[in-house]
N, C-alpha and C positions, 0 to 999 in steps of 0.2 A: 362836122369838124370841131363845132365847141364843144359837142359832148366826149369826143375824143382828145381834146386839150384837156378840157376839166379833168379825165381820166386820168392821163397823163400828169397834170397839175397836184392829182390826189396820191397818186404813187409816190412822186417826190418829194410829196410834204410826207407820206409816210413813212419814208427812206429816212429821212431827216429827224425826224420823230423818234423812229425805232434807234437813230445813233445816239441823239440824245438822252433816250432810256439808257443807253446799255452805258452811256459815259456817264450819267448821274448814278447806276448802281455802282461802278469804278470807284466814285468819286464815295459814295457810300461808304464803300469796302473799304476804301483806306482811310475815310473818317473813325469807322468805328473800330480800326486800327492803331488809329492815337488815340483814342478813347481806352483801348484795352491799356496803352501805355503809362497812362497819367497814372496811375498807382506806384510805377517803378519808377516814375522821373520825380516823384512826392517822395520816396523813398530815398532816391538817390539825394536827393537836396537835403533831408534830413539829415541825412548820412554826412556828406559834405560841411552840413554846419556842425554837426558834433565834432567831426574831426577840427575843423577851424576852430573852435574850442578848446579840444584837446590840445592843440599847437600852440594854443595864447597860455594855457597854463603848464605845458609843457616848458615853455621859451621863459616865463615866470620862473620855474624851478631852478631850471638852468643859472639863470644870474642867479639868484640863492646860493646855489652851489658851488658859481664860483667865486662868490662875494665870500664864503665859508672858507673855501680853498684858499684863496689868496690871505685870509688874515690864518692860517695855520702857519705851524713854524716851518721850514724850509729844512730838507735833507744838511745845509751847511750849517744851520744853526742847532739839531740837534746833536750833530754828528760835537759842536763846540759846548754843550751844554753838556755831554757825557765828559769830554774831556776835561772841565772843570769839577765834575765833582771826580771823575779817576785823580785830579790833582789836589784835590780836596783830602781824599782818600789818603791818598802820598804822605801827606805833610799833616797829616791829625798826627800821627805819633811821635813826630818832634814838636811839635806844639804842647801835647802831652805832656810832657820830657820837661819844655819851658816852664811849664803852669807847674808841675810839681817841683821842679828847682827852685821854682821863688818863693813857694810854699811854705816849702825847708827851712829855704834862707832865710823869711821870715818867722816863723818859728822859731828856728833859730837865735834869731835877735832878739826877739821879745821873752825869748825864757832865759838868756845871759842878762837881758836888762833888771828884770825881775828877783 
């Protein structure tokens, strides 16, 4: 009978054995599964940081841009800066008109005074 326990005893340990094996090749197989991975998660992360770089000097330009925008002159102030020289424009040729009246007049005086 011991020699048939031990039998028995030796089966089950190598029942046991054999699940072991087959759960540490498992256990292999999806090791060297994230093994194949580490290249593309090293990849991915580089990738992630360049972009989180790209976003800080991205976000940089941005204020730049609008710090540029905001001191430009505004659609009402141009639109008022034409209208002064259109009035500018207007009123050059009576101004003209003044400048050579007193011209005259002065002329004028100084060749009666003489």
């Amino acid at each position: 009978m011991t020699d048939n326990k031990e039998v028995e005893d030796m089966k089950e340990f190598m029942t046991i054995l054999m699940e072991v094996k087959v759960s540490l090749a498992d256990q292999n197989g999806k090791l060297d599964s994230l093994l194949d991975m580490k290249p593309k998660v090293d990849q991915a992360y580089d990738t992630a940081n360049s972009a989180d770089r790209r976003s800080l000097e991205n976000e940089k330009d941005i204020d730049r841009i609008q710090e540029k925008v905001s001191t430009k002159a505004s659609k009402e102030d141009v639109q008022r800066i034409i209208a002064e020289k259109d009035n500018w424009k207007k009123t050059l040729p009576s101004w003209t008109a003044v400048v050579i009246s007193i011209v005259v007049f002065l002329y004028t005086i100084f060749t009666t005074i003489n």
